[in-house]
C-alpha distance (Angstrom), angle and dihedral (degrees) to the residues before:
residue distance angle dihedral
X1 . . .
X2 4.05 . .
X3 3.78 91.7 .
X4 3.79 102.9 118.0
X5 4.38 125.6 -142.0
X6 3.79 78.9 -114.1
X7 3.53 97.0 59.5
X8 3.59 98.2 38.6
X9 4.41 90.8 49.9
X10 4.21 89.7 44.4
X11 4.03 90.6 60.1
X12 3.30 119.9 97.3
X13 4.31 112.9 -113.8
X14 3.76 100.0 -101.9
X15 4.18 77.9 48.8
X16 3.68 87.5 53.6
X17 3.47 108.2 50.9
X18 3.60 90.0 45.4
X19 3.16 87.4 62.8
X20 3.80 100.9 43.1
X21 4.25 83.9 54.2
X22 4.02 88.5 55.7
X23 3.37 91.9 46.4
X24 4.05 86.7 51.8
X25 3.54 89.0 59.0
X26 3.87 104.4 45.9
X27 3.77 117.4 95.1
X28 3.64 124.4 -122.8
X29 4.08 142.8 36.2
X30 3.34 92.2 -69.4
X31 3.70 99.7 68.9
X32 3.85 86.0 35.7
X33 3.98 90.1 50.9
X34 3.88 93.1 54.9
X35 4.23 91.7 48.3
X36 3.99 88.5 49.7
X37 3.92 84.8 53.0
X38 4.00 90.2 66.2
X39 3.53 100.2 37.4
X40 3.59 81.8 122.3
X41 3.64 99.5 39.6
X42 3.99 112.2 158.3
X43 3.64 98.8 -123.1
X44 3.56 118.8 70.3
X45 3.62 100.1 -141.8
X46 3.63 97.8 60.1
X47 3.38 93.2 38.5
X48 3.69 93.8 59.9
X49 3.68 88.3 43.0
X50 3.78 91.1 56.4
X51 4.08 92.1 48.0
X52 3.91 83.0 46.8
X53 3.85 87.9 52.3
X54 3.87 99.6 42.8
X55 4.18 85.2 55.1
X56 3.75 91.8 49.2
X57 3.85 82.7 54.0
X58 3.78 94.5 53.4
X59 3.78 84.1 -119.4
X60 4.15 117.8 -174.6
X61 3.94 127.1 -172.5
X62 3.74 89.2 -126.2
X63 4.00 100.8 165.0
X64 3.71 120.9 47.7
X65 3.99 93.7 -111.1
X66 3.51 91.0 59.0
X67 4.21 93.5 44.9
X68 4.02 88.2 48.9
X69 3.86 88.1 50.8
X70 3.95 95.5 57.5
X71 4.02 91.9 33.9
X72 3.70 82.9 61.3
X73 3.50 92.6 48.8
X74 3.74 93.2 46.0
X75 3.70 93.5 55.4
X76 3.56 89.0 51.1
X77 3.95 90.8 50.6
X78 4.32 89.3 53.9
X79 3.54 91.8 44.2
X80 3.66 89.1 56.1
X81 3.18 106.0 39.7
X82 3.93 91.0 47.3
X83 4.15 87.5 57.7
X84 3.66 81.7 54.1
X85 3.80 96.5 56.9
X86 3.63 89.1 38.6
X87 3.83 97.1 61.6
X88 3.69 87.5 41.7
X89 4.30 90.5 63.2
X90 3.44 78.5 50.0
X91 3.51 109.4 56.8
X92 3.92 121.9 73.3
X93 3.31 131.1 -96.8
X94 4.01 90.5 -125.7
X95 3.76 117.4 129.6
X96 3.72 91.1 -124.3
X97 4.27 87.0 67.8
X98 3.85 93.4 49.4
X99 4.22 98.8 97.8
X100 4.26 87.7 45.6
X101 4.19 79.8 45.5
X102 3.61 99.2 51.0
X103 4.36 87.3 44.8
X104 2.95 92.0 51.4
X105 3.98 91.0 50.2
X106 4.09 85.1 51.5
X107 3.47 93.7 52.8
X108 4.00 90.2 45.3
X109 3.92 89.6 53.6
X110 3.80 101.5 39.0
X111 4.57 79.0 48.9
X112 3.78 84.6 63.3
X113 3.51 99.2 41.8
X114 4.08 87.7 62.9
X115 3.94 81.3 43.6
X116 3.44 97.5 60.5
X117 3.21 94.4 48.5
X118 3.62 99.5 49.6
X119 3.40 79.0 52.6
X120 3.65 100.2 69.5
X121 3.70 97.3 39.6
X122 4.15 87.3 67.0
X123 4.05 127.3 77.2
Protein backbone atom coordinates (compact mmCIF):
# COMPACT_ATOMS: atom_id res chain seq x y z
CA UNK A 1 0.00 0.00 0.00
CA UNK A 2 1.99 3.34 -1.15
CA UNK A 3 -0.50 5.57 0.60
CA UNK A 4 1.62 7.34 3.20
CA UNK A 5 0.37 8.33 7.28
CA UNK A 6 0.77 11.79 5.78
CA UNK A 7 -1.59 11.40 3.18
CA UNK A 8 -4.05 9.53 4.99
CA UNK A 9 -3.96 12.46 8.28
CA UNK A 10 -4.03 15.59 5.47
CA UNK A 11 -7.56 14.28 4.05
CA UNK A 12 -10.37 15.66 5.09
CA UNK A 13 -12.82 12.96 7.37
CA UNK A 14 -15.37 12.03 4.77
CA UNK A 15 -11.79 11.49 2.70
CA UNK A 16 -10.71 9.30 5.47
CA UNK A 17 -13.21 6.97 6.03
CA UNK A 18 -13.48 6.40 2.49
CA UNK A 19 -10.49 5.37 2.57
CA UNK A 20 -10.55 3.24 5.71
CA UNK A 21 -13.82 1.32 3.80
CA UNK A 22 -11.42 0.60 0.65
CA UNK A 23 -8.94 -0.48 2.66
CA UNK A 24 -11.68 -2.95 4.34
CA UNK A 25 -12.22 -4.41 1.16
CA UNK A 26 -8.66 -5.01 -0.24
CA UNK A 27 -7.15 -8.42 0.28
CA UNK A 28 -3.98 -9.04 1.97
CA UNK A 29 -1.65 -7.75 5.05
CA UNK A 30 -0.97 -4.88 3.51
CA UNK A 31 -4.30 -3.27 3.66
CA UNK A 32 -4.65 -4.95 7.11
CA UNK A 33 -1.11 -3.48 8.19
CA UNK A 34 -2.15 0.17 7.38
CA UNK A 35 -5.78 -0.25 9.50
CA UNK A 36 -3.69 -1.72 12.57
CA UNK A 37 -1.56 1.54 12.22
CA UNK A 38 -4.71 3.75 13.32
CA UNK A 39 -6.13 1.63 15.76
CA UNK A 40 -5.63 4.53 17.82
CA UNK A 41 -6.58 7.12 15.45
CA UNK A 42 -7.64 10.51 17.25
CA UNK A 43 -10.98 10.87 15.86
CA UNK A 44 -13.53 8.60 16.90
CA UNK A 45 -15.28 8.12 13.76
CA UNK A 46 -12.50 6.76 11.85
CA UNK A 47 -11.34 4.97 14.47
CA UNK A 48 -14.44 3.01 14.83
CA UNK A 49 -14.53 2.68 11.16
CA UNK A 50 -11.07 1.15 11.14
CA UNK A 51 -12.05 -1.45 14.13
CA UNK A 52 -15.24 -2.02 11.94
CA UNK A 53 -12.90 -2.69 8.96
CA UNK A 54 -10.25 -4.90 10.71
CA UNK A 55 -13.48 -7.30 11.81
CA UNK A 56 -14.80 -7.36 8.30
CA UNK A 57 -11.24 -8.59 7.51
CA UNK A 58 -11.34 -11.42 10.02
CA UNK A 59 -8.41 -9.62 11.59
CA UNK A 60 -6.51 -11.45 14.79
CA UNK A 61 -3.70 -9.92 17.08
CA UNK A 62 -1.55 -12.88 16.34
CA UNK A 63 2.02 -11.56 17.59
CA UNK A 64 2.39 -9.91 20.89
CA UNK A 65 3.14 -6.32 19.31
CA UNK A 66 0.05 -6.34 17.65
CA UNK A 67 -2.05 -7.72 21.03
CA UNK A 68 -0.22 -4.86 23.17
CA UNK A 69 -1.33 -2.32 20.49
CA UNK A 70 -5.19 -3.08 20.82
CA UNK A 71 -4.85 -3.79 24.76
CA UNK A 72 -3.72 -0.27 24.83
CA UNK A 73 -6.44 0.81 22.91
CA UNK A 74 -8.91 -1.15 24.92
CA UNK A 75 -7.88 0.40 28.12
CA UNK A 76 -8.27 3.61 26.62
CA UNK A 77 -11.88 2.64 25.35
CA UNK A 78 -12.96 1.59 29.40
CA UNK A 79 -11.41 4.50 30.69
CA UNK A 80 -13.52 6.52 28.48
CA UNK A 81 -16.38 5.15 28.51
CA UNK A 82 -16.31 4.92 32.44
CA UNK A 83 -15.81 9.04 32.50
CA UNK A 84 -18.84 8.89 30.44
CA UNK A 85 -20.97 7.00 32.95
CA UNK A 86 -19.46 8.94 35.62
CA UNK A 87 -20.66 12.38 34.45
CA UNK A 88 -23.92 10.80 33.69
CA UNK A 89 -24.47 9.87 37.85
CA UNK A 90 -23.66 13.22 38.00
CA UNK A 91 -25.91 15.06 36.04
CA UNK A 92 -29.62 15.69 37.17
CA UNK A 93 -32.42 14.11 36.41
CA UNK A 94 -34.09 17.56 35.23
CA UNK A 95 -35.73 17.61 31.85
CA UNK A 96 -33.60 20.48 30.78
CA UNK A 97 -30.29 17.78 30.92
CA UNK A 98 -32.10 15.08 28.85
CA UNK A 99 -30.45 15.96 25.07
CA UNK A 100 -26.65 16.18 26.97
CA UNK A 101 -28.14 12.66 28.70
CA UNK A 102 -29.12 10.91 25.69
CA UNK A 103 -25.30 12.13 23.98
CA UNK A 104 -23.81 11.10 26.31
CA UNK A 105 -25.70 7.61 26.07
CA UNK A 106 -24.56 7.67 22.14
CA UNK A 107 -21.21 8.21 22.89
CA UNK A 108 -21.38 5.39 25.72
CA UNK A 109 -22.81 2.86 23.08
CA UNK A 110 -20.77 3.76 20.00
CA UNK A 111 -17.48 3.37 23.14
CA UNK A 112 -18.57 -0.25 23.33
CA UNK A 113 -19.02 -0.87 19.90
CA UNK A 114 -15.04 -0.16 19.42
CA UNK A 115 -14.85 -2.38 22.67
CA UNK A 116 -16.27 -5.23 21.35
CA UNK A 117 -14.41 -5.23 18.72
CA UNK A 118 -11.17 -4.84 20.28
CA UNK A 119 -12.40 -7.50 22.00
CA UNK A 120 -12.34 -10.04 19.38
CA UNK A 121 -9.11 -9.07 17.85
CA UNK A 122 -7.30 -10.31 21.37
CA UNK A 123 -6.55 -14.11 22.53
Amino acid sequence: MCLSETAFTSHEHKSRLRIVDICARIPGEMSSAFLKSHIDFPDADIRCAVLTALEKKEYHADNREDSEAANQQLLKELASAAWLNAALLDIDDDADYAPLKKAINSDISKILERIFDLLSFVK
